[in-house]
C-alpha positions as CSV (number, residue, x, y, z in Angstrom):
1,X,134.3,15.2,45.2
2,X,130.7,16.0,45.7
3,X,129.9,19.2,46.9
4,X,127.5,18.0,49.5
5,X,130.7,15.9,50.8
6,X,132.4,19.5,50.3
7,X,130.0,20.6,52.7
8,X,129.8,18.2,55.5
9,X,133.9,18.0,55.2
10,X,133.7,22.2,56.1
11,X,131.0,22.2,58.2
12,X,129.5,24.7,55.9
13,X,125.4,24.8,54.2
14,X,125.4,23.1,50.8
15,X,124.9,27.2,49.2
16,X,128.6,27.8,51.1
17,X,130.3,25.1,49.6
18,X,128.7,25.8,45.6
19,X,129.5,29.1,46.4
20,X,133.3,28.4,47.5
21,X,133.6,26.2,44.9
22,X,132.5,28.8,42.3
23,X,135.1,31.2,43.5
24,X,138.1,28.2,43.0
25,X,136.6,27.9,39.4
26,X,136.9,31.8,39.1
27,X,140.1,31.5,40.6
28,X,141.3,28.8,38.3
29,X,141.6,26.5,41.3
30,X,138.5,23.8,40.2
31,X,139.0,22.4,37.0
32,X,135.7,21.4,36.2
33,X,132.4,22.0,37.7
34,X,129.0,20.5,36.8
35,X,127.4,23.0,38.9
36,X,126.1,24.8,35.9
37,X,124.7,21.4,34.5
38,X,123.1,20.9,38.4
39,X,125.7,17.5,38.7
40,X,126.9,17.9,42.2
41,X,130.4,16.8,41.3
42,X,133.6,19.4,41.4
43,X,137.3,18.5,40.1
44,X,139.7,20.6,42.1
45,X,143.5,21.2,41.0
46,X,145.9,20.4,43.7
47,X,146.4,23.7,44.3
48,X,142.0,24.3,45.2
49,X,142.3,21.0,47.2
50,X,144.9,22.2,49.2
51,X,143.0,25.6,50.1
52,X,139.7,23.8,51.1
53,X,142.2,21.3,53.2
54,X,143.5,24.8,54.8
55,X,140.5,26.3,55.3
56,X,139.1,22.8,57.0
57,X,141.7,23.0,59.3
58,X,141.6,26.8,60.4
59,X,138.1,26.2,60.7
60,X,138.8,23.0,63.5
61,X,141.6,25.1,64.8
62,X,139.5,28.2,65.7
């Protein structure tokens, strides 16, 4: 997943989404980020992907 498709998927600026996906990789949710190398790309465990699902949908719910 790209983080600008992270983005656009949330409805949320490109500096939400890095920043969300820096605190899955704190969390031990995203198993690899190239954010530090500036590669766009983020690997989330089933567990991350299934919180940024849930946060899609209380965002379209509310």
């Amino acid at each position: 997943m790209y983080i600008e498709d992270l983005a656009r998927a949330l409805h949320i600026s490109g500096a939400e989404a890095l920043g969300c996906v820096e605190e899955l990789r704190d969390r031990g949710l995203a198993i690899s980020t190239g954010a530090d190398a500036e590669d766009p790309c983020v690997c989330l465990s089933l567990k991350g992907l299934s919180q940024a699902i849930a946060v899609d949908r209380r965002r379209k719910a509310g």
